[in-house]
C-alpha positions in Angstrom: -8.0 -17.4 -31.9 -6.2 -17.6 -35.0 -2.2 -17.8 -34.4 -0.8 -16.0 -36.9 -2.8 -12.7 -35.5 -1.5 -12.5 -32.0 -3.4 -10.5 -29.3 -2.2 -7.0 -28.3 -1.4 -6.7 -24.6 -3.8 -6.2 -21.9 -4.2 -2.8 -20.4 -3.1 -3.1 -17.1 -6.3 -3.1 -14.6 -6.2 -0.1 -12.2 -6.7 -2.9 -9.0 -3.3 -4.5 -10.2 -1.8 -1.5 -10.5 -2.5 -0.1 -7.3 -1.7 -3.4 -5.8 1.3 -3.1 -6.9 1.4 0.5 -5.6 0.8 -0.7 -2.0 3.2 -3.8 -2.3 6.3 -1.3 -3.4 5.3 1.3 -0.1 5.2 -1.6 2.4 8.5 -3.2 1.2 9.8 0.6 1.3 9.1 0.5 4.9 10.2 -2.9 5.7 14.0 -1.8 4.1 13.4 1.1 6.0 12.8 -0.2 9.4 15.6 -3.6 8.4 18.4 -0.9 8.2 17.1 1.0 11.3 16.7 4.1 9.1 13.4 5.2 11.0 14.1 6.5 14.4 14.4 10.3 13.7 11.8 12.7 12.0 13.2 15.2 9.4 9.9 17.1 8.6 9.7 15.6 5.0 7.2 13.5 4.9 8.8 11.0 2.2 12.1 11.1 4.5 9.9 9.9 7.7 8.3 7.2 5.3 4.6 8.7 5.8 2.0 7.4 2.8 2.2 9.3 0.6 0.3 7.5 -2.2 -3.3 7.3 -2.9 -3.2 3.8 -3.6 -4.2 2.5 0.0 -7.5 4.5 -0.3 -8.2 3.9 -3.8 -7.9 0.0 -3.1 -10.1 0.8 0.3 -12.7 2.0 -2.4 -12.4 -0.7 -4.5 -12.9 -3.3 -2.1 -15.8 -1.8 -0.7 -17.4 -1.1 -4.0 -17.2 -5.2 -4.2 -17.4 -6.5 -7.6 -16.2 -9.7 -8.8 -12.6 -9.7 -7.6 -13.5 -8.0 -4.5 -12.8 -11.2 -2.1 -9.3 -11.9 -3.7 -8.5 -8.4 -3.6 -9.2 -8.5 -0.4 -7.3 -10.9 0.8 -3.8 -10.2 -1.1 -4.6 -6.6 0.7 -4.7 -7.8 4.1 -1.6 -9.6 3.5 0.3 -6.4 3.0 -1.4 -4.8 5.7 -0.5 -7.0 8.5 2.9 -6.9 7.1 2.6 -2.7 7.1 1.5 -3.4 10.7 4.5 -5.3 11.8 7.1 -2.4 11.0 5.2 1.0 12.1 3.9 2.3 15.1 0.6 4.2 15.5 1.7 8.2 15.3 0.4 9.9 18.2 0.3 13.3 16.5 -1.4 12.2 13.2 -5.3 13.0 13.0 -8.0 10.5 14.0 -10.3 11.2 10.9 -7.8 9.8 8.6 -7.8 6.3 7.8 -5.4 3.6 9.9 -2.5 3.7 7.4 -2.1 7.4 7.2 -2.0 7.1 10.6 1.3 4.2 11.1 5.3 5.7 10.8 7.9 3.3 10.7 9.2 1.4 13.8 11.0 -1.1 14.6 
């Protein structure tokens, strides 16, 4: 690599991206559920903290597409899950055909 050339930036890859995705919704709903903002359902689906992004299933496909970051995907995915897990409830009136997440609300 010559120095006086620098590189130009990466492109962000779409797995980081939608990592991050993920990681900003689950921290939504940990603030959320913290400052007990969660008990009562207005309708609005981004008021009663239901996912809204795309970036769960997107990563869902990712990860099952495998590839070579597919294991360390993975695993930084579950980590947000279980944490997801720990502040909603399964939503008794949400359909069974979707997947888990669409399927959690906040609780605390």
């Amino acid at each position: 690599m010559n120095p006086h050339r620098p590189r130009k930036p990466r492109p962000e890859v779409p797995a980081v991206a939608l990592l991050r995705e993920w990681r900003e919704h689950v921290e939504q709903t940990e603030r959320r559920v913290r400052d007990g903002d969660y008990g009562y359902y207005t309708g609005c689906e981004c008021c009663d903290g239901i996912v809204l992004t795309d970036a769960r299933d997107r990563l869902e496909s990712i990860m099952r597409n495998g590839g070579r970051r597919a294991h360390r995907l993975r695993i930084a995915v579950e980590s947000l899950d279980r944490r997801f897990l720990l502040v909603t409830a399964e939503d008794p009136n949400s359909w069974r055909s979707q997947p888990w997440w669409r399927r959690r609300v906040p609780h605390g």
